[in-house]
N, C-alpha and C positions, 0 to 999 in steps of 0.2 A: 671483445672476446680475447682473452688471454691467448697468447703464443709461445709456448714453449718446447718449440720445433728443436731438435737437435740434430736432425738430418734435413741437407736442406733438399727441396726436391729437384729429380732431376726426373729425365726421363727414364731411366735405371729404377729409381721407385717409384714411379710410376706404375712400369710393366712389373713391379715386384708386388704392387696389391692385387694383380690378377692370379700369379704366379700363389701368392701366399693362402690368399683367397682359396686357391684352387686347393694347396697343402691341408689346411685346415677343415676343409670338408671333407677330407679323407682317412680323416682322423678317428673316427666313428667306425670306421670298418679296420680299426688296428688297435683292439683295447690295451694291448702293451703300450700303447703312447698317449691313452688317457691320463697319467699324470701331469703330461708335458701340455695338455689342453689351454693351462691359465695364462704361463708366459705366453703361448702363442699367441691364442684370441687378444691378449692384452697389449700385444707387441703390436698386431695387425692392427685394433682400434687406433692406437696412437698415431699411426702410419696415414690413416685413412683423415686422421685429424688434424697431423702437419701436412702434409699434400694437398687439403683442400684452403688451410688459413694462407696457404704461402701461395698456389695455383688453381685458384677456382674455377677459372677458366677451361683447363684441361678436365676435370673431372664435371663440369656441366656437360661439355661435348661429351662425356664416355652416355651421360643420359639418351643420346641421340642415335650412339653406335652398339652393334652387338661386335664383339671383339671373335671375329670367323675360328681364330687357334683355341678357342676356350670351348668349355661345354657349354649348357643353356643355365642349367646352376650358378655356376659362378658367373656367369652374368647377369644375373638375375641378383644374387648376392650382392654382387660391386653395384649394381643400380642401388638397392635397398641399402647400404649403407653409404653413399653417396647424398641420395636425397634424406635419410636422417641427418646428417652431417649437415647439408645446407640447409634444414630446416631448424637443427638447431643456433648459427649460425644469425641467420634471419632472426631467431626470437631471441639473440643476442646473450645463450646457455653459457656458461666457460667451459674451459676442456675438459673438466671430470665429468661434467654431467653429458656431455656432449659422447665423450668416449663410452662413457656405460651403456647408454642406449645404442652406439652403434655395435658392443660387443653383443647386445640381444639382437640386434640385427641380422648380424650373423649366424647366432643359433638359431632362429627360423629354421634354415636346411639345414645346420650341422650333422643332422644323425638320417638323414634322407637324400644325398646326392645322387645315388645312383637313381633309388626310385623315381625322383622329381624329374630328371633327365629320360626317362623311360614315359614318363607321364608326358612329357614336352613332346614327346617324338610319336604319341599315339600309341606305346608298343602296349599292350595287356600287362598288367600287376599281376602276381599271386596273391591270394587272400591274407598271408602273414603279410608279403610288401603294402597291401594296400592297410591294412592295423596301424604297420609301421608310419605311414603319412599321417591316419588319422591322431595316434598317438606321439608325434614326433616330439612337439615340445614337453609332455610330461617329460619323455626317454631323454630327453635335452638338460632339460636340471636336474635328472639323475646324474648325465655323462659329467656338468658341467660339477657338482658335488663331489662327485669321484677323482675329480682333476681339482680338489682345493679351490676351487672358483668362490671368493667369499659369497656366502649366502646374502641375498639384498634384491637391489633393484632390478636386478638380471632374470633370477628365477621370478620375482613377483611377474614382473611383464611378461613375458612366456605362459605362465598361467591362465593369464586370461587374453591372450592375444586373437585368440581363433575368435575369444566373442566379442571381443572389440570392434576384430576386421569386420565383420558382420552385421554388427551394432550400429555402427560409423553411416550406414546407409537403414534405408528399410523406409515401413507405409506407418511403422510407431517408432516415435522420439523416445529413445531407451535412454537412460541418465544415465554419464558416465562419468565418473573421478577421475580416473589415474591417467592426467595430463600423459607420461610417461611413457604410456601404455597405446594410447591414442598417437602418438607422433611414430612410433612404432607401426600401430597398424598402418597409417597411411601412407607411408614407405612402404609398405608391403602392399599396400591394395596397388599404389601407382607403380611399384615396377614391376608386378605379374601383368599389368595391363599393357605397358609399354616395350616388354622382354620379346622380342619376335618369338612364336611359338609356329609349327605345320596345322595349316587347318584353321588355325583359329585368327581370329584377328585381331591385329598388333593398334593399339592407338598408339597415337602422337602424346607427346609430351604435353602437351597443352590440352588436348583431347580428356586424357586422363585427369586433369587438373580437373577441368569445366566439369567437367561430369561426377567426379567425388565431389568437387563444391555444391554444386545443384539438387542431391540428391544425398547430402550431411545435412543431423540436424544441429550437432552441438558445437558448442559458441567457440570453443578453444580449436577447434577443427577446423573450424571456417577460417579462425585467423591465422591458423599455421598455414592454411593454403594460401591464404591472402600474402602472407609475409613469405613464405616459398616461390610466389608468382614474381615477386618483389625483386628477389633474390639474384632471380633466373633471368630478367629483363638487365639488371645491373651486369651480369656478366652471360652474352645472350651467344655464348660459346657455343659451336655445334651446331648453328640452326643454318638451312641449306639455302640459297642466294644465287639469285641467274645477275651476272655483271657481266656487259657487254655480251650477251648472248655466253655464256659461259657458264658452267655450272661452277661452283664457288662453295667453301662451306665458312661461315664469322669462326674467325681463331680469337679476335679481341674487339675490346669497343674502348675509347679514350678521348671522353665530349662526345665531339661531333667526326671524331674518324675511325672507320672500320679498318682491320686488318683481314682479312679475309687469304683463304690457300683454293688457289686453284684447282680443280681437279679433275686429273683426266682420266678416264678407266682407272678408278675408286683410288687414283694416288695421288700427292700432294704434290703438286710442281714447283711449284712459286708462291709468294707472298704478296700481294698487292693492298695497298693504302690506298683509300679512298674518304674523300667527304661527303661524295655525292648519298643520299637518301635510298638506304635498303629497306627493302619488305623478303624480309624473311619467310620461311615455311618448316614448319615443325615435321622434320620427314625421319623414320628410323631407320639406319644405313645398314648394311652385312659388311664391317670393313676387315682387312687382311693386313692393309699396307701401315708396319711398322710406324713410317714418319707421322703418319696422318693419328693414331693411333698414342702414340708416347713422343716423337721427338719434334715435332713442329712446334707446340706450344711452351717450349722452353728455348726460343729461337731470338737471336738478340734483335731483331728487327721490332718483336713486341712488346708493350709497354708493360711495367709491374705491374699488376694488381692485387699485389699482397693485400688479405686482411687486417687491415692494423686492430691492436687491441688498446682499450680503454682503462688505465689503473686508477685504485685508490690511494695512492701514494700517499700524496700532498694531502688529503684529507687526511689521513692516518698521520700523518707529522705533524700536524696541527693540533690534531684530539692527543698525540703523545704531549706536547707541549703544555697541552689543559693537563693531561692528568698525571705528571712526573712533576708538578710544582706543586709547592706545600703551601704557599703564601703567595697567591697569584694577586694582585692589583688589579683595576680597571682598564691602564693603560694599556697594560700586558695581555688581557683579553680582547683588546680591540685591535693590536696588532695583529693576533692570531688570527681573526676572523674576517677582516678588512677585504681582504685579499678575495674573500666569497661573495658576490653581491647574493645568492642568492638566498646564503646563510641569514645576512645582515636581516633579507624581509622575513624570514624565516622566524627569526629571535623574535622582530616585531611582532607577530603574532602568536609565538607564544608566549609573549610577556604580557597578554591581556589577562590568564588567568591567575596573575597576582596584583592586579588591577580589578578596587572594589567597581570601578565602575564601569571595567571590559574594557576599558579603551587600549586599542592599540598604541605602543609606543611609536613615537614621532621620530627617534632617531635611534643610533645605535648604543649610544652610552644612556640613553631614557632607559631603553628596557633593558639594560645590563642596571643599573639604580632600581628599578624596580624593582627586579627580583634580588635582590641583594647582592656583598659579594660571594658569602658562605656559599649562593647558592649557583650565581652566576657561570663560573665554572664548570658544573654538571648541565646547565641546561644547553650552553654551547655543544659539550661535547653531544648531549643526546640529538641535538638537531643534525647535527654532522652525521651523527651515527642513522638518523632514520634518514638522512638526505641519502646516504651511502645504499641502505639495508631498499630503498626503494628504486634506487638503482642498479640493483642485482637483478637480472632477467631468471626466474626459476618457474621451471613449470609448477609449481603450486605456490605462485607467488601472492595472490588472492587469499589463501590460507593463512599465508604468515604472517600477512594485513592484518588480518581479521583476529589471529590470537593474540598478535601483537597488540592491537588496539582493547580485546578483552582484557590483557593482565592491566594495561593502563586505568580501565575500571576499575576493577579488583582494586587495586594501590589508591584510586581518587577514593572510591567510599571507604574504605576501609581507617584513611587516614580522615575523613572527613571530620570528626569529632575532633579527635585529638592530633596535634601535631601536623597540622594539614600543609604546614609550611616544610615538611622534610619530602615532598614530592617528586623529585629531583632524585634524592638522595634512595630513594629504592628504585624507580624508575630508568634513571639510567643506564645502572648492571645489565637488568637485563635487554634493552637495546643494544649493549655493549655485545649482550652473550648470545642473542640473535645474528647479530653481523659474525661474530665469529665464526658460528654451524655452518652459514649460507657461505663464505670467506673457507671454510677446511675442509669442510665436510657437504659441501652442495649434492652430493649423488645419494647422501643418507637422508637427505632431510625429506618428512614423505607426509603423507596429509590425514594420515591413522596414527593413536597415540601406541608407543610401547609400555606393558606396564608386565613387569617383571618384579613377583609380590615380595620374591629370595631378596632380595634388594632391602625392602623396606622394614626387612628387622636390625639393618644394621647403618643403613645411609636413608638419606634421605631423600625425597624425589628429586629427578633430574630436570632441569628446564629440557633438557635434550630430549626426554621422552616424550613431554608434548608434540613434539616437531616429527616424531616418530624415529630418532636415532634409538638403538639397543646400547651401544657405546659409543667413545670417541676416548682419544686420547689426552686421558688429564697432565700428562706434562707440557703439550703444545695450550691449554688453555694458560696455565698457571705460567706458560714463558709470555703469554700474549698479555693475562696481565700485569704482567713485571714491565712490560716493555712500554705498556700503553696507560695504564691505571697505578701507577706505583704508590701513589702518594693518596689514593682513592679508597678509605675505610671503606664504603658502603660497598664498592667492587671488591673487596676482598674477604666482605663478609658473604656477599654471593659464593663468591671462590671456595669458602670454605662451608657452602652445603653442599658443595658440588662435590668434595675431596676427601672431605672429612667423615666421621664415623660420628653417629648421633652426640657419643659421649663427651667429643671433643668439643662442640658447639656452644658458643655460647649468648648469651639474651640477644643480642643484635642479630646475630645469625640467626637465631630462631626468628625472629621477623621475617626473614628471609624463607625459610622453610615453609611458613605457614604462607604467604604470600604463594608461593610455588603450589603446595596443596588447596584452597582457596580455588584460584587462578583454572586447577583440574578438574577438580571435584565440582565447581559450580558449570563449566564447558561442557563434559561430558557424562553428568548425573552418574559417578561412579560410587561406591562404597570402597574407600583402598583396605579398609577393614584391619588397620595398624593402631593399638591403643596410644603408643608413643606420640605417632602424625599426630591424630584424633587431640589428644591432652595439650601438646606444644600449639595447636592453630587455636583450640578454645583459651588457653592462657595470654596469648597475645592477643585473639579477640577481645576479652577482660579487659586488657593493658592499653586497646585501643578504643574503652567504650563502650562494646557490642555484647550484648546479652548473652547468644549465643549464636552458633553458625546459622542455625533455622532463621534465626532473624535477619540476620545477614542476606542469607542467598537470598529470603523476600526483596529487601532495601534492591539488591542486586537487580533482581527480575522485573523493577518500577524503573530501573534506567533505561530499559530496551536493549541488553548486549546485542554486541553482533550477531549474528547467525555464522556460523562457518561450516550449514549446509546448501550445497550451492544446487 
């Protein structure tokens, strides 16, 4: 997970996501300050996001504690974007994505603190307050629109959250998509159940886990609980411990040694280290006492546990090095790549399919000779690039698999007649321009296509709208392939369907376009209904062979595509 904390945490911010927390729900009953909505929620997300990469440990324990100075909202709140946070974390999200879902988190209550606190306490609704609960998230992407809040993943989850949380359990396995959506509700199912409330009963931590697992049918919900459980063990902060007859609450674990805080009438006294073997108990506390609360877990007695994050650096200076040289040699590609063993196996087996006889290459410079060097070059970097693109954690990561591996269809028949050896040479780009979306744009990327028809009289389809982006920004692409693809015709003839205006295009480009429309139009049986698209994919069908598209998408639907319904 990336880290790009700029405040580091203290206990100061700590008590400041209660405090902001608390700001921000009250925002909603002060429409003069609906503008100031987006830096807020956006300030507090990222707060919520450094304080847990850098102090996980204190923000497991707040799971444990209801903080006595707050209301039951904002505790309920700081739970639900806490366990967002560690769930995303667990399934190993970066911070865009990580931060967006915890700013829908947040809108949950945004525009209902008082009433939810009214509700917590038993007190009667009026008939408009109780509207106001049921309707709260629509009135939510109203506020959140009103205050410039970019339109995206924020409203979309909010939409359909009430039937998510709902869905997530039951006696029928209801099918659900929007991973997003899902990690959401069960933030939300687990901290209503674990928020101490009058009357009702509070489950434990672990309580709540077992019981939404037991009683979830779908597959990405079991493993976010599985990989949340995960989470919660590695850093088992908060959980309450009799040592030496003593009540005790784990402030840290490091190996085989607890740190643990004494406590006595609900305050923290001491620190004690130990190796001897705890059994904890998942209990939820009423605490008051400041130390126990923000300042003990930033105490020099216990160990870091910063989240460290994972880059593509050295991957990306290697695929620079493929593709800023004009005349790369063998030797030159075998240094580049040497350094990867698991590139090296990687090549091996993708150099069987320019091998009449399938055999995998025996060494490294075998399958670098087999595929030539024209071509060598591109197929290194794509393997980097899908080595990279498979190790981005995204909740519709299965999706991207799966188009990912359909356009590679599309490009294998397509060139199968003519020119079967330039595979590489269209293939690439867009591995290239997949890493990118997932790499800049990971909070846009969604698993419905965008098709926006204004578009298609004057440019041409976007790869991005597959992936379900509306936009992105074309000068961070065209610096990414400056930096990275310089010397890479076929990458810049991508580049220039992506930038360019029909008229400026030219034959190679059009390969490109028609690949793109192909790739759409065969995935999701659409009519884009543009004579231009239509005329540019039947001309390079022609140029590549193929009678016409009919005959095509048949060839296509004898390969078995993917399916990318799940």
């Amino acid at each position: 997970m990336e880290n790009s904390a700029t405040v580091k945490a203290s206990p100061t911010q700590l008590k400041k996501l209660f405090e902001h927390s608390h700001q921000v729900l009250r925002l909603y009953y002060n429409k003069e300050k609906w503008p100031i909505i987006y830096p807020s929620i956006t300030q507090l997300a990222e707060r919520f996001v450094q304080c847990y990469s850098q102090q996980p440990g204190a923000l497991h324990a707040h799971l444990h504690f209801y903080a006595k100075h707050q209301g039951y909202t904002t505790n309920l709140v700081v739970n639900q974007c806490i366990l967002v946070t560690a769930i995303c974390y667990a399934l190993k999200f970066n911070k865009e994505i990580t931060e967006s879902l915890v700013i829908a988190a947040i809108s949950d209550q945004i525009c209902t603190s008082n009433e939810t606190n009214k509700l917590a306490a038993g007190q009667h609704l009026t008939e408009q307050a109780q509207r106001l609960v049921q309707n709260r998230h629509a009135l939510a992407v109203k506020m959140l629109n009103k205050g410039n809040v970019p339109t995206g993943q924020v409203q979309r989850i909010l939409a359909r959250l009430d039937k998510y949380a709902s869905a997530i359990t039951g006696i029928n396995a209801i099918p659900l998509y929007d991973n997003p959506s899902i990690i959401v509700a069960i933030a939300m199912r687990i901290a209503k159940a674990i928020t101490p409330r009058p009357k009702v009963k509070t489950f434990s931590l672990n309580q709540a886990i077992k019981s939404l697992y037991l009683s979830c049918y779908n597959e990405f919900a079991q493993n976010a609980l599985c990989e949340l459980s995960g989470q919660l063990v590695a850093h088992p902060s908060g959980l309450s411990v009799s040592y030496k007859n003593e009540q005790c609450i784990v402030l840290a674990k490091n190996g085989n040694i607890h740190y643990l805080a004494l406590v006595i009438e609900n305050k923290a006294r001491r620190i004690i280290r130990t190796s001897q073997p705890i059994f904890g108990e998942y209990r939820t506390q009423i605490i008051s006492d400041p130390i126990l609360l923000y300042k003990i877990w930033f105490n020099e007695q216990l160990p870091e546990n910063e989240v460290k994050a994972l880059g593509d650096g050295e991957n990306l200076e290697s695929i620079a090095k493929l593709g800023n040289t004009k005349y790369p040699d063998f030797k030159q590609l075998e240094r580049v790549v040497t350094n990867f063993e698991h590139i090296e196996q990687a090549l091996r087996t993708a150099a069987k399919q320019y091998n009449r006889q399938g055999q995998k290459a025996g060494s490294l410079r075998h399958s670098l000779t087999m595929v030539g060097l024209d071509t060598a070059a591109l197929l290194c970097q794509r393997v980097l690039l899908e080595t990279m693109i498979a190790n981005i954690s995204h909740p519709f990561a299965s999706d991207i698999v799966n188009k990912y591996a359909h356009i590679n269809k599309v490009i294998t028949l397509l060139i199968s007649k003519k020119h079967s050896e330039k595979f590489e040479f269209y293939l690439c780009p867009f591995a290239a321009f997949i890493y990118f979306l997932l790499h800049q744009h990971p909070e846009k990327v969604m698993r419905f296509i965008q098709i926006d028809e204004v578009e298609f009289s004057s440019k041409p389809l976007s790869v991005a709208q597959l992936f379900g982006l509306k936009d992105y920004q074309h000068d961070s692409l065209i610096k990414y392939v400056s930096n990275y693809f310089s010397e890479s015709f076929s990458h810049r003839a991508l580049l220039n369907t992506e930038t360019k205006t029909k008229s400026q295009l030219n034959d190679v480009d059009k390969e490109f376009v028609a690949i793109k429309y192909l790739a759409m139009t065969t995935l999701f049986d659409i009519d884009l209904g543009t004579p231009w698209q239509k005329q540019t994919t039947t001309d390079v069908l022609k140029h590549f062979e193929w009678e016409n598209i009919d005959v095509f998408k048949a060839a296509l639907l004898d390969l078995s595509p993917h399916c990318v319904i799940e």
